[in-house]
N, C-alpha and C positions, 0 to 999 in steps of 0.2 A: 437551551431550547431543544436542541436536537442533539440528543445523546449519542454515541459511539460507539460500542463493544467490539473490541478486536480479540480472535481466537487464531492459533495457530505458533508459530514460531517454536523452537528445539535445538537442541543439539544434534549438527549431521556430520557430515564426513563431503570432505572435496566431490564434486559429482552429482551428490545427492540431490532431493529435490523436496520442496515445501511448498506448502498454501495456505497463505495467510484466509480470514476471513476479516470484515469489518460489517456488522451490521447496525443500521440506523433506527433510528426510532421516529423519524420524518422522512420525506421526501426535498432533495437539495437538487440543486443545479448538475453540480462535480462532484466526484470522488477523486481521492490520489493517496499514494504511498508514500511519505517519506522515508527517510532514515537517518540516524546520527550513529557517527561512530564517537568512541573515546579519542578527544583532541582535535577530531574533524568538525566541519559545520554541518548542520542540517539538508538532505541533497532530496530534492523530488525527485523519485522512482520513476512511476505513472503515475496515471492521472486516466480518467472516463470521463466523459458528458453521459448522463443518464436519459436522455432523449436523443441524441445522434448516436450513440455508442464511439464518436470519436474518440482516440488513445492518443496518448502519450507516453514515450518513453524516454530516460537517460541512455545516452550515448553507452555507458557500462552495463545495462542491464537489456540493452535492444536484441532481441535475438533470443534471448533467454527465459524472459520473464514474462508473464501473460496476465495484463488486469482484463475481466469481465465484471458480467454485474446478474444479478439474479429479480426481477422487478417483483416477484412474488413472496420473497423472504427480505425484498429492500436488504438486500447483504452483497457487496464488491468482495470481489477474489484477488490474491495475485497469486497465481501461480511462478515459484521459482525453481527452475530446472538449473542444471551443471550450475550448481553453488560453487563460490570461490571463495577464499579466508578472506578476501576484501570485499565481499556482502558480508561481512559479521558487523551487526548494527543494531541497535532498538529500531525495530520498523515501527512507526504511527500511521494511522488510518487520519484522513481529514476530508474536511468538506467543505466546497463552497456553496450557500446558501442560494444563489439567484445568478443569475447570467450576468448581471452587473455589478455582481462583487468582484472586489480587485484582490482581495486576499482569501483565505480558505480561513472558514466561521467557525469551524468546528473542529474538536480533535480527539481523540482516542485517547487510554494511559500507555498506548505502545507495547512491543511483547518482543520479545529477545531473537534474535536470530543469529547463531554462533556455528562456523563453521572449520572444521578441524583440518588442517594438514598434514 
């Protein structure tokens, strides 16, 4: 129903800094970043409410990483600064559809994010 398009993700070097995009093709409740690494589970980054603009972050990316949101391109950001070889991960964009979803509806096909030491 509500499609995904994620842009962004590369190969960088320790330090360096990236930004993801996700844009929508509706209007949902939340956005958020995941990521999976090889052999790890799936770990939510952030996360946005697109009407409070309330965040969320992972304990390993607080500090570092910056979701916003664009309401006129309907596209979430994350900004990633001082990259580490342990954000190298498929980030996915997702969504949840309504303030009363328990889970996130929708999801992106994910885009690489590899960071070199």
């Amino acid at each position: 129903q509500v499609q995904l398009v994620e842009s962004g993700g590369g190969l960088v070097q320790v330090g360096d800094s990236l930004r993801l995009s996700c844009a929508a093709s509706g209007r949902t409740f939340s956005m958020g970043w995941f990521r999976q690494a090889p052999g790890k589970e799936r770990e939510l980054v952030a996360s946005i409410i697109w009407s409070s603009g309330r965040t969320y972050y992972a304990a390993s990316v607080l500090g570092r990483f910056t979701i916003s949101r664009d309401n006129d391109k309907n596209t979430v950001y994350l900004q990633m600064n001082s990259l580490k070889p342990e954000d190298t991960a498929v980030y996915y964009c997702a969504a949840r559809a309504t303030s009363f979803s328990q889970q996130y509806d929708y999801w992106g096909q994910g885009t690489q994010v590899s960071v070199s030491s």
